[in-house]
C-alpha positions as a Markdown table, in Angstrom:
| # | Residue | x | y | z |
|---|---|---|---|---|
| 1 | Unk | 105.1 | 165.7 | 63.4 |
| 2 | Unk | 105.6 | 162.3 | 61.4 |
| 3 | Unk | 105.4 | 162.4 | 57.7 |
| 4 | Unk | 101.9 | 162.5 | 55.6 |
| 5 | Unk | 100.8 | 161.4 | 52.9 |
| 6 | Unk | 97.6 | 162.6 | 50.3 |
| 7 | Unk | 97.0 | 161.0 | 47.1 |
| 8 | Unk | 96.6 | 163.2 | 44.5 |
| 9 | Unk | 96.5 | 162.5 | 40.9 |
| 10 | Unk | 96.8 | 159.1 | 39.1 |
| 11 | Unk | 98.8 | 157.4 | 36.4 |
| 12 | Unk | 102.2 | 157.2 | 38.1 |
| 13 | Unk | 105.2 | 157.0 | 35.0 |
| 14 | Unk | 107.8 | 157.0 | 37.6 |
| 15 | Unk | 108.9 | 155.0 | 41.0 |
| 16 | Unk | 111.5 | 155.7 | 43.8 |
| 17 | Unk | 111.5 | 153.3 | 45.5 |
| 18 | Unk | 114.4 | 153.6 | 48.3 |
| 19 | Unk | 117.9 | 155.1 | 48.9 |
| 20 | Unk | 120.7 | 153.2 | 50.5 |
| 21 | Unk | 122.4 | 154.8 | 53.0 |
| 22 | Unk | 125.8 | 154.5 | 55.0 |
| 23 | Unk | 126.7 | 156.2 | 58.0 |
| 24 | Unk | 129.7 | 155.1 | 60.5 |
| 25 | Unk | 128.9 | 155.5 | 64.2 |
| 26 | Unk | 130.8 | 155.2 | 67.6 |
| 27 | Unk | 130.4 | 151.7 | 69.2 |
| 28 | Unk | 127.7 | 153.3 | 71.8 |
| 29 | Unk | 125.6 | 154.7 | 69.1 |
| 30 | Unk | 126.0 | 151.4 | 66.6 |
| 31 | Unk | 124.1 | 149.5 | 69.3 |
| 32 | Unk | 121.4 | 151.3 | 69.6 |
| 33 | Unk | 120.9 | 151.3 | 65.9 |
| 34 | Unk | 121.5 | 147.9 | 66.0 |
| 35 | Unk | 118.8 | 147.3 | 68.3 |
| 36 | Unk | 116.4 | 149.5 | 66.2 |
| 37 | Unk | 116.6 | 147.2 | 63.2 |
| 38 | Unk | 117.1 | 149.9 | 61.0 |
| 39 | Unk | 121.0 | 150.0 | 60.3 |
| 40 | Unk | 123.3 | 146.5 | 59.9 |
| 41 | Unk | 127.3 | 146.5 | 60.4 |
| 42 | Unk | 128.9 | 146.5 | 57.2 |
| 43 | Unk | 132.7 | 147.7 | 58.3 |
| 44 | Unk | 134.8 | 148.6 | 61.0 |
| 45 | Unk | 136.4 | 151.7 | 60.6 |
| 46 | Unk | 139.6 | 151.8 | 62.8 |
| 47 | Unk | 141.9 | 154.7 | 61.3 |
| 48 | Unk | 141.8 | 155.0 | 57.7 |
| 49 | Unk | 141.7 | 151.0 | 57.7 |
| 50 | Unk | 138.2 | 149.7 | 56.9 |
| 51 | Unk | 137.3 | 145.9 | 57.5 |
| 52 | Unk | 134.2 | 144.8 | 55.7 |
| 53 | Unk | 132.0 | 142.4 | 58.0 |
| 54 | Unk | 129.6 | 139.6 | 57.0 |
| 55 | Unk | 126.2 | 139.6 | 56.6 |
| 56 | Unk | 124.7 | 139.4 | 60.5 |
| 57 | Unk | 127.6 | 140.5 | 62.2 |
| 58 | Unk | 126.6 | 142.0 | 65.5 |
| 59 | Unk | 128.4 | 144.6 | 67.2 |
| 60 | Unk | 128.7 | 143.7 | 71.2 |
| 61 | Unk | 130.4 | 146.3 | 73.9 |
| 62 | Unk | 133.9 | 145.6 | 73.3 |
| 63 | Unk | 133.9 | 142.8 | 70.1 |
| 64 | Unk | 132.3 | 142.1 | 66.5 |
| 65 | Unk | 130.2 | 138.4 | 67.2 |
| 66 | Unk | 131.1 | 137.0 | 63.1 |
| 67 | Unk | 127.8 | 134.5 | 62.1 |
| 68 | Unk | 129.2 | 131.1 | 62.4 |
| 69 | Unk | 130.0 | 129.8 | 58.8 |
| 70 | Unk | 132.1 | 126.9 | 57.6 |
| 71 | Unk | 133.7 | 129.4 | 55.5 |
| 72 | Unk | 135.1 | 132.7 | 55.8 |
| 73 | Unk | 135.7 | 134.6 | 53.0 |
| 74 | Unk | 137.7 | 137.8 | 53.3 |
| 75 | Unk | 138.2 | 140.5 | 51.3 |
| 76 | Unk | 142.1 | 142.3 | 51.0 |
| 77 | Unk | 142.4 | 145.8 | 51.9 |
| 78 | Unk | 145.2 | 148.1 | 51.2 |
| 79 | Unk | 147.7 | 147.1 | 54.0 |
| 80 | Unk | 146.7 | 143.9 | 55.2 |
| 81 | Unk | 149.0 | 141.1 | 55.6 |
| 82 | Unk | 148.5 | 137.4 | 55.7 |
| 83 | Unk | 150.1 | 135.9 | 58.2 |
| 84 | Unk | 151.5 | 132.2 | 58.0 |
| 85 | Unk | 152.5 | 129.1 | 60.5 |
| 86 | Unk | 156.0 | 127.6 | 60.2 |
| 87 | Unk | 154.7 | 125.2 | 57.5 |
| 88 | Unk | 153.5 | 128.0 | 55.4 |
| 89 | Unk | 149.9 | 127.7 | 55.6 |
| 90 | Unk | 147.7 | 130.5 | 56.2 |
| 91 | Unk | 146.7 | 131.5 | 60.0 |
| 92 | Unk | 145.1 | 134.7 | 60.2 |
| 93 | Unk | 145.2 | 138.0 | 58.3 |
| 94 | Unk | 146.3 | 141.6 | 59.8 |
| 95 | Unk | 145.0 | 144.5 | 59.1 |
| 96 | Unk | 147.4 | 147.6 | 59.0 |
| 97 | Unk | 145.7 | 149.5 | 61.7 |
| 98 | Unk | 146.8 | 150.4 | 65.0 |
| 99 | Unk | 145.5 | 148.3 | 67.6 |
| 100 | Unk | 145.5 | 145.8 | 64.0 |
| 101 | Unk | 142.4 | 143.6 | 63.3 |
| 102 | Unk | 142.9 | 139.9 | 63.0 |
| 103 | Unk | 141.0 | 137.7 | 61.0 |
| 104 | Unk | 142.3 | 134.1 | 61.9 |
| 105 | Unk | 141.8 | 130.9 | 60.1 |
| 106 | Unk | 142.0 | 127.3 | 60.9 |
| 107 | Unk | 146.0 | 125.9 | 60.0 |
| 108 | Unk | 145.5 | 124.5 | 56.4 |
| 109 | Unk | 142.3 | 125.0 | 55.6 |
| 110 | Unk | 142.8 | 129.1 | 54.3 |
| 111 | Unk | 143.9 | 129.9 | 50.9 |
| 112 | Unk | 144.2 | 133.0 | 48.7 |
| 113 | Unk | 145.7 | 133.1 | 44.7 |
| 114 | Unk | 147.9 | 135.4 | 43.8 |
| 115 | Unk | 146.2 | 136.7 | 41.6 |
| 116 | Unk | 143.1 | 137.1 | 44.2 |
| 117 | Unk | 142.5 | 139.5 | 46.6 |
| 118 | Unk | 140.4 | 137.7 | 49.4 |
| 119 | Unk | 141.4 | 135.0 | 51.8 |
| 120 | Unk | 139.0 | 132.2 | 52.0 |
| 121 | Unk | 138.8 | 129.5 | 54.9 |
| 122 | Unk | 137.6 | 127.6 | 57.8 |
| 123 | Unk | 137.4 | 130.4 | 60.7 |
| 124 | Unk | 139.4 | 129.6 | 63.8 |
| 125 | Unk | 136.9 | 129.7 | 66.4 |
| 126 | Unk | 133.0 | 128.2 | 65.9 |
| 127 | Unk | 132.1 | 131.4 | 66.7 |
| 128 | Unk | 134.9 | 134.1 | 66.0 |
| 129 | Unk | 135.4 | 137.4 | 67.2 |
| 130 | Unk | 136.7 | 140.8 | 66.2 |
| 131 | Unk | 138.0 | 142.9 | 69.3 |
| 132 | Unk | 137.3 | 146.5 | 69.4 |
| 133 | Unk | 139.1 | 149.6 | 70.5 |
| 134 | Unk | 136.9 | 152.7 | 72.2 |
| 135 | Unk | 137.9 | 154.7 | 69.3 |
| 136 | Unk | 136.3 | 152.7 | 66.2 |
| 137 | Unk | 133.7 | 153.2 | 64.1 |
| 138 | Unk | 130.9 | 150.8 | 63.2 |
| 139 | Unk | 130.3 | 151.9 | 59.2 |
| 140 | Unk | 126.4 | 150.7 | 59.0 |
| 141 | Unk | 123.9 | 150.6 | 56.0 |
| 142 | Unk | 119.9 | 150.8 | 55.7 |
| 143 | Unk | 117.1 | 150.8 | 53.0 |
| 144 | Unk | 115.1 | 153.9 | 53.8 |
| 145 | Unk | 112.0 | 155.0 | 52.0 |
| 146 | Unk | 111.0 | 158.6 | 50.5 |
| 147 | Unk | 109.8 | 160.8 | 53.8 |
| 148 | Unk | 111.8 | 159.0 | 56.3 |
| 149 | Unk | 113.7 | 160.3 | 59.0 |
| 150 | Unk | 117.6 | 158.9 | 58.7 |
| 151 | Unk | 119.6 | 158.1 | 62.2 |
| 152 | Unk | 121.6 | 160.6 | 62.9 |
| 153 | Unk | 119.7 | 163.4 | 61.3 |
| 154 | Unk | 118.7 | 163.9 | 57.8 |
| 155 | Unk | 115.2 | 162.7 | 56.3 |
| 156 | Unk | 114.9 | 160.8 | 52.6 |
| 157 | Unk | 113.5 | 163.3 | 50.0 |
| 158 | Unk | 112.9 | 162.4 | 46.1 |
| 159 | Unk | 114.4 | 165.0 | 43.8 |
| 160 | Unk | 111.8 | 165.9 | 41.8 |
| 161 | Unk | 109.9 | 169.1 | 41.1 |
| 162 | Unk | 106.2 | 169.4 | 42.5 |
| 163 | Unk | 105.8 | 172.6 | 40.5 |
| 164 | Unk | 106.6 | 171.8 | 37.7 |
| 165 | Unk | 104.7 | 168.2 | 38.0 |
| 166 | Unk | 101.3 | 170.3 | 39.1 |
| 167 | Unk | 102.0 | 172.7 | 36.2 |
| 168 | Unk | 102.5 | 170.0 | 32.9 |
| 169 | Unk | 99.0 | 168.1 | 34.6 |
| 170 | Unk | 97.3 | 171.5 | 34.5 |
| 171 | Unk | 98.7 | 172.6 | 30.8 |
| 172 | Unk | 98.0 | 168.6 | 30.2 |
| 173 | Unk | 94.3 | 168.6 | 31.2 |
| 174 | Unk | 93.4 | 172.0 | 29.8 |
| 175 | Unk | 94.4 | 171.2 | 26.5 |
| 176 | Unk | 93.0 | 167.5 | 26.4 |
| 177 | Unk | 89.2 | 168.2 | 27.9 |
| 178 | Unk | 88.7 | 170.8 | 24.2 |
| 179 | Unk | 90.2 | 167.8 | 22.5 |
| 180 | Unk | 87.9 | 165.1 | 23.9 |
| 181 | Unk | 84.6 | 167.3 | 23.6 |
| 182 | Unk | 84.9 | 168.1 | 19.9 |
| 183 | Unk | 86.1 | 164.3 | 19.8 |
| 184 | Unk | 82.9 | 163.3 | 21.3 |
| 185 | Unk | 80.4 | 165.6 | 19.2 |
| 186 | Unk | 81.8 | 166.0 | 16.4 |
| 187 | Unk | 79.6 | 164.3 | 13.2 |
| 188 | Unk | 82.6 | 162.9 | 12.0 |
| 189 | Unk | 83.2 | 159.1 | 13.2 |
| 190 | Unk | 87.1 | 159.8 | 12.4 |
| 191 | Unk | 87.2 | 162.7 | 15.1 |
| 192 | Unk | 86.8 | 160.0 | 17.8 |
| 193 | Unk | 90.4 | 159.3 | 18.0 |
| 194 | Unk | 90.5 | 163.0 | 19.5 |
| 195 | Unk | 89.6 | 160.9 | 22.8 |
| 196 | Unk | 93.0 | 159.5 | 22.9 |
| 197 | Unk | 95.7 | 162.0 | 25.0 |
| 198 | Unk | 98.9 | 162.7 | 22.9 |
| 199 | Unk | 98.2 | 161.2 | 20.0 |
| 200 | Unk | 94.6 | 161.7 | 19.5 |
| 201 | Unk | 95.1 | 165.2 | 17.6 |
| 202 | Unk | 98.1 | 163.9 | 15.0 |
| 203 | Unk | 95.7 | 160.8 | 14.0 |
| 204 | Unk | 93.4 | 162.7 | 13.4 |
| 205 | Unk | 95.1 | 164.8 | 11.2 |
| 206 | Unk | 97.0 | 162.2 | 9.7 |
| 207 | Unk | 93.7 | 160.7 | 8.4 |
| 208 | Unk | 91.8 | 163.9 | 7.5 |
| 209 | Unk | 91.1 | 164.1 | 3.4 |
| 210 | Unk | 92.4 | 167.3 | 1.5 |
| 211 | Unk | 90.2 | 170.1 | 0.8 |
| 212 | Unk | 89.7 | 170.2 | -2.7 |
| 213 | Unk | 88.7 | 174.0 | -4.5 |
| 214 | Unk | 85.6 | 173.3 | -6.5 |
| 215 | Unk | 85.7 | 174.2 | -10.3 |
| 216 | Unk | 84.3 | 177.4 | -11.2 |
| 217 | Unk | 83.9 | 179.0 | -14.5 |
| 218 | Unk | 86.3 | 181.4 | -15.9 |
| 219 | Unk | 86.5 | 184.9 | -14.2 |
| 220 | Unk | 84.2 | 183.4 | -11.5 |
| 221 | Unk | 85.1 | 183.8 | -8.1 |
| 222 | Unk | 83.6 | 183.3 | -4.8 |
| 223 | Unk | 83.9 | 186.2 | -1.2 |
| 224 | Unk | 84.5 | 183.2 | 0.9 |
| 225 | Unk | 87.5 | 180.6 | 0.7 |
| 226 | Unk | 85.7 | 177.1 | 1.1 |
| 227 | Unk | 88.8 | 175.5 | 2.4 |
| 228 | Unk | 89.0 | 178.1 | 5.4 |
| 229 | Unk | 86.9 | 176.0 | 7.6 |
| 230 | Unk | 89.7 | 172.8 | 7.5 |
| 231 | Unk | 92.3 | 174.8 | 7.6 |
| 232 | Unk | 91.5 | 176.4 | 10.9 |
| 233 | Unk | 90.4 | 172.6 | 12.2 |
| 234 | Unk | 94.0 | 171.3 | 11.0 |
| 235 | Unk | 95.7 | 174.4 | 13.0 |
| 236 | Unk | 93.5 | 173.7 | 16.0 |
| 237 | Unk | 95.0 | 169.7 | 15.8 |
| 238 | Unk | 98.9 | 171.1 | 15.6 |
| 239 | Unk | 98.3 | 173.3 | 18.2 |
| 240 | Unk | 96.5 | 170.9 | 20.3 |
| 241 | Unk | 98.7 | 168.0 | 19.8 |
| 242 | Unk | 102.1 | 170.3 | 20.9 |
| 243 | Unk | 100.3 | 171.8 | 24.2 |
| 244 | Unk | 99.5 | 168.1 | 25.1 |
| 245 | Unk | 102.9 | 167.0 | 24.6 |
| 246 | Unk | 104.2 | 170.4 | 25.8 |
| 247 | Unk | 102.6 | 169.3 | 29.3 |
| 248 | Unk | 103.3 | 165.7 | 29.2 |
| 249 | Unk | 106.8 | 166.2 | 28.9 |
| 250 | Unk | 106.9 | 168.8 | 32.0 |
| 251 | Unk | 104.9 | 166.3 | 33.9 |
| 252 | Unk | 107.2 | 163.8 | 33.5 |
| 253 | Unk | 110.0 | 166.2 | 34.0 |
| 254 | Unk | 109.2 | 167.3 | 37.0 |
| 255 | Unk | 108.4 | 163.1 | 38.5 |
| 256 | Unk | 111.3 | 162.3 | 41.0 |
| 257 | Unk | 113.3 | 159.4 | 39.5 |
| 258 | Unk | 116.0 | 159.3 | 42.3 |
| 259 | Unk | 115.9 | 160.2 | 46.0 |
| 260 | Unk | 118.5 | 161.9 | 48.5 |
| 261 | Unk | 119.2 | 162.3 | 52.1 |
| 262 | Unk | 118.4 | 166.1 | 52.9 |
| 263 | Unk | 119.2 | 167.6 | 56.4 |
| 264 | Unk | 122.3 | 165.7 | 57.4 |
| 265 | Unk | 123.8 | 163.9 | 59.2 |
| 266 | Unk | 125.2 | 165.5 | 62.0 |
| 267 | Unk | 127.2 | 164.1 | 64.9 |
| 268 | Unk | 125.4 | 161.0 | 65.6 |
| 269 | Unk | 128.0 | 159.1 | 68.3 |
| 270 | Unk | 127.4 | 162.4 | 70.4 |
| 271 | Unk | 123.3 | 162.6 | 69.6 |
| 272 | Unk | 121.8 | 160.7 | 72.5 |
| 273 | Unk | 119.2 | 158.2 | 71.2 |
| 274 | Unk | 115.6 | 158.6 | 69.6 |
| 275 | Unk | 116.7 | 162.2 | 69.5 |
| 276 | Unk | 117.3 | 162.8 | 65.6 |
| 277 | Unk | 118.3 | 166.1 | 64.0 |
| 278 | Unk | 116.1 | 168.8 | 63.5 |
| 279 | Unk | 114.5 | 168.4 | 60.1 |
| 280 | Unk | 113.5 | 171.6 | 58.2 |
| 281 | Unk | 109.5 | 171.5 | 56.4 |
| 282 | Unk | 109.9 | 170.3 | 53.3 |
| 283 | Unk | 106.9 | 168.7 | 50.3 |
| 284 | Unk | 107.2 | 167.6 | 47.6 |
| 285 | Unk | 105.0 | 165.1 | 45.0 |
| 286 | Unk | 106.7 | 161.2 | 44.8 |
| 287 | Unk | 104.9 | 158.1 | 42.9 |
| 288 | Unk | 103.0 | 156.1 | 45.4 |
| 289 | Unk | 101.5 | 152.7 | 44.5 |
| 290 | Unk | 99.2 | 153.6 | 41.5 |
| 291 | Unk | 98.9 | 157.5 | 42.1 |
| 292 | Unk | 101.1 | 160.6 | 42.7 |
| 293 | Unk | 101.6 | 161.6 | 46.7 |
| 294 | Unk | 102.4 | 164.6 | 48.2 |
| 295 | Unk | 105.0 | 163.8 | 50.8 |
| 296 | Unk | 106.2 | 166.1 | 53.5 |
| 297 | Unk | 108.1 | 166.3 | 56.7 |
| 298 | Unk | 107.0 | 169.3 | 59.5 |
């Protein structure tokens, strides 16, 4: 079944938003993910060479198609070679892999400091090409959201923890809703601040007079300890205000900041398409818009 989504509470402190992920395919399988809009070439991966490709590179049945651009900049990797004409100027650069790559460049129009580590110039052809051997791999990158399945197996889970979450709302809640009644009946204007979560309780206390004894004669005494009633009130505010922010801080604890691929990948040059890995039932509670969802794959 697809993923679903509930909202459940409100106030969202946190937001993950998406996870990048890179994968490297066989030529076959690069198509079809190339067709599906969800993965773009970044590399070729022939060997332990790896040749970064532009931005809108498209991967064909036997060639790279490079964008056409009136300038090709290329970035050095370990083992490539620039290759030069008889008047020195720059022609193409090799890669170190076996078949090698060549990135070519039109006779005087390609340069590259020495203290530099990209080539930069005019490609060779208006529309140049990158051959490719039956044994390369297409390295390919995609933005994918919390609760989405990943080609080639694997969904996107955030990494946060729903119990947790569920538990500092509850210990939250439970110790606010005492605070906000008394707030709201007590005789007292000052006591209204007990409306505010967190910081409600230490306000009040902060701004709460001292209980003064009241002068007695000598050897006078009374059963009762007048001050007995605000001294149980200032108790109830310190243990009020910690529960709160005993909660809050477990509720925020437990929000997923960051997100992860779970489940994979597996093999997916050899996985015929539309057919991703088997995904185990997962849950758990991510940031949606203005709320808290509960997001899970089964």
């Amino acid at each position: 079944m697809k993923a679903w989504q509930v909202l459940l509470l409100g106030a969202c402190v946190g937001c993950v938003r998406s996870v990048t992920v890179t994968r490297t395919f066989g030529l076959e399988a690069a198509r079809n993910m190339q067709s599906s809009g969800q993965l773009h070439a970044t590399a070729i991966v022939r060997g332990e060479a790896r040749i970064a490709l532009p931005a809108g590179a498209q991967i064909e049945a036997d060639h790279v198609a490079i964008p056409s651009s009136p300038v090709v900049v290329h970035k050095l990797a370990p083992g490539d070679v620039i290759e030069t004409d008889s008047q020195g100027r720059i022609t193409a650069v090799r890669s170190a892999s076996t078949p090698p790559i060549f990135i070519r460049f039109k006779p005087g129009t390609a340069t590259s400091p020495e203290d530099s580590d990209v080539v930069r110039g005019a490609p060779a052809e208006s529309a140049p090409t990158i051959a490719l051997a039956p044994a390369d791999g297409i390295e390919m990158t995609g933005a994918f959201h919390v609760g989405e399945r990943v080609p080639g197996g694997g969904t996107v889970e955030a990494s946060g923890s729903a119990v947790a979450t569920i538990t500092g709302a509850v210990v939250l809640g439970m110790s606010y809703i005492p605070s906000a009644y008394v707030g709201l009946g007590s005789p007292r204007s000052s006591d209204q601040v007990l409306l505010a979560p967190l910081i409600g309780p230490w306000i009040d206390l902060a701004n709460r007079g001292s209980c003064n004894q009241p002068q007695l004669p000598a050897g006078v005494s009374i059963p009762v300890d007048p001050c007995a009633e605000e001294s149980a009130v200032r108790a109830a505010l310190v243990t009020g205000g910690i529960i709160q922010a005993a909660g809050a801080i477990l509720l925020i604890a437990g929000l997923p900041f960051s997100a992860q691929v779970v489940g994979g990948p597996d093999n997916p040059s050899k996985r015929p398409p539309g057919n991703p890995a088997p995904i185990a039932p997962r849950a758990a509670l991510v940031p949606a818009g203005s709320g808290i969802a509960l997001v899970g794959t089964f």
